[in-house]
C-alpha positions as CSV (number, residue, x, y, z in Angstrom):
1,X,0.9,27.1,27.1
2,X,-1.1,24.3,28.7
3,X,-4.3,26.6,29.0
4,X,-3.8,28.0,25.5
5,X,-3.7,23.7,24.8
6,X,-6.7,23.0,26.2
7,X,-8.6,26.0,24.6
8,X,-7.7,25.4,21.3
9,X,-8.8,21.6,21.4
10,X,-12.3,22.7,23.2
11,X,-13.0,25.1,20.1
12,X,-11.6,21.9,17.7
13,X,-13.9,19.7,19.8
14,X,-16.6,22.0,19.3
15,X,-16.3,22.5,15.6
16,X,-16.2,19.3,14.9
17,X,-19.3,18.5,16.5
18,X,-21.3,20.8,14.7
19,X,-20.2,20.0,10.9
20,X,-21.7,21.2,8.3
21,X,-24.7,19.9,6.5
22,X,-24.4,21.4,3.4
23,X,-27.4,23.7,3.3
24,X,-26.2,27.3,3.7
25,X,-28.0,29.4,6.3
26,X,-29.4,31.5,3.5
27,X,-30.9,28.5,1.9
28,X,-33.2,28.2,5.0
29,X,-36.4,29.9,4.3
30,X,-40.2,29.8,3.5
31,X,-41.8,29.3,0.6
32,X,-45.3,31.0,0.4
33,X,-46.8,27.8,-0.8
34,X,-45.2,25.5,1.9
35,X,-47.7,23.1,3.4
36,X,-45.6,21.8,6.4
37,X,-47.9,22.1,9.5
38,X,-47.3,20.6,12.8
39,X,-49.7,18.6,12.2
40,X,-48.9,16.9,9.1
41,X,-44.6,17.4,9.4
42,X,-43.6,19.1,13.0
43,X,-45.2,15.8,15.3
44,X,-43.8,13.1,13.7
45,X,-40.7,14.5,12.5
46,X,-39.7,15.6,16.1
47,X,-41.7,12.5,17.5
48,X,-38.9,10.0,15.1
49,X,-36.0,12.4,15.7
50,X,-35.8,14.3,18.9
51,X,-38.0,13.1,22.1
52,X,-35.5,10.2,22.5
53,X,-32.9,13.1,24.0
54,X,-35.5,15.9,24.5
55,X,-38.9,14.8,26.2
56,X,-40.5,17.0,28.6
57,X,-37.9,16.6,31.4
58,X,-34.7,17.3,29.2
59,X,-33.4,20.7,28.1
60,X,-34.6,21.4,25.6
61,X,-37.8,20.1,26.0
62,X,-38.8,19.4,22.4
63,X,-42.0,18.1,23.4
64,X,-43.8,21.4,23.4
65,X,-44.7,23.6,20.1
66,X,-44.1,26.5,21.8
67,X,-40.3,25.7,22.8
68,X,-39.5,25.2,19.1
69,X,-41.5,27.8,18.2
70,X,-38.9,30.1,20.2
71,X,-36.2,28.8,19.0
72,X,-36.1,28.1,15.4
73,X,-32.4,29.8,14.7
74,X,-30.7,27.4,17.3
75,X,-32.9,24.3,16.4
76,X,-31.6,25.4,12.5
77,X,-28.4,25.8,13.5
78,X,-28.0,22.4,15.1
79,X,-30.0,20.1,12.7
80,X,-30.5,22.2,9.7
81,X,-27.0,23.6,8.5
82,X,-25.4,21.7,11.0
83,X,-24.7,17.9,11.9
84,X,-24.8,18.3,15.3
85,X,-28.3,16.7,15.8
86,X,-29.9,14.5,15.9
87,X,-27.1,12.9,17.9
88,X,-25.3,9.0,17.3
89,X,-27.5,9.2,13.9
90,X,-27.6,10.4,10.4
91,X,-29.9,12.1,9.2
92,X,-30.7,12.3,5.3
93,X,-30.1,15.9,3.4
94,X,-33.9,16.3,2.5
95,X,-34.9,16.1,5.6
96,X,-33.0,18.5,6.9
97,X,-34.4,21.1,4.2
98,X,-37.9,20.5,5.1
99,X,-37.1,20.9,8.5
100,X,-35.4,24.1,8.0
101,X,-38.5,24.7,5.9
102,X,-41.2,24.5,8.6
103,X,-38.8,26.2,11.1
104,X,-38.4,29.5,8.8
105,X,-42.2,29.1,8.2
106,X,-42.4,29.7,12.2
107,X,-43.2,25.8,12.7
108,X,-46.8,26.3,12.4
């Protein structure tokens, strides 16, 4: 009973951590006129949002292209449909879409 307990809060725990954004995982997708580069989006936005918890010695280490490059459906899942990141802060609903944006766009 006790280990059937402590499983169920672990998945509650989990859950909750990970709320919902809003955006639906089939809203996430690229336009073909999107203009979001690395360069004028990807930097900064990760720069202001991420590199506090993820520079180049955390996992993961945000601080290379090529990392979110890799993983755009766990990076999605985390700060695009879910609430789960940026952690101890809120982030603002449009912001979120254009990050799912670039990400479905391949983060160029």
């Amino acid at each position: 009973m006790f280990k059937l307990l402590t499983l169920s809060c672990l998945v509650v725990t989990a859950c909750a951590t990970n709320a919902p954004s809003g955006i639906a995982t089939s809203d996430v997708t690229c336009p073909p006129d999107s203009t979001l580069t690395y360069a004028n989006f990807g930097e900064i936005f990760v720069a202001d949002n991420c590199l506090s918890c993820h520079p180049s010695k955390a996992r993961p280490d945000l601080s290379q292209l090529s990392v979110i490059q890799n993983n755009p459906q766990s990076l999605i899942k985390v700060a695009v449909t879910g609430t789960s990141m940026p952690k101890g802060t809120s982030m603002a609903i449009g912001d979120r879409e254009l990050l799912g944006e670039w990400l479905a766009c391949g983060a160029p």
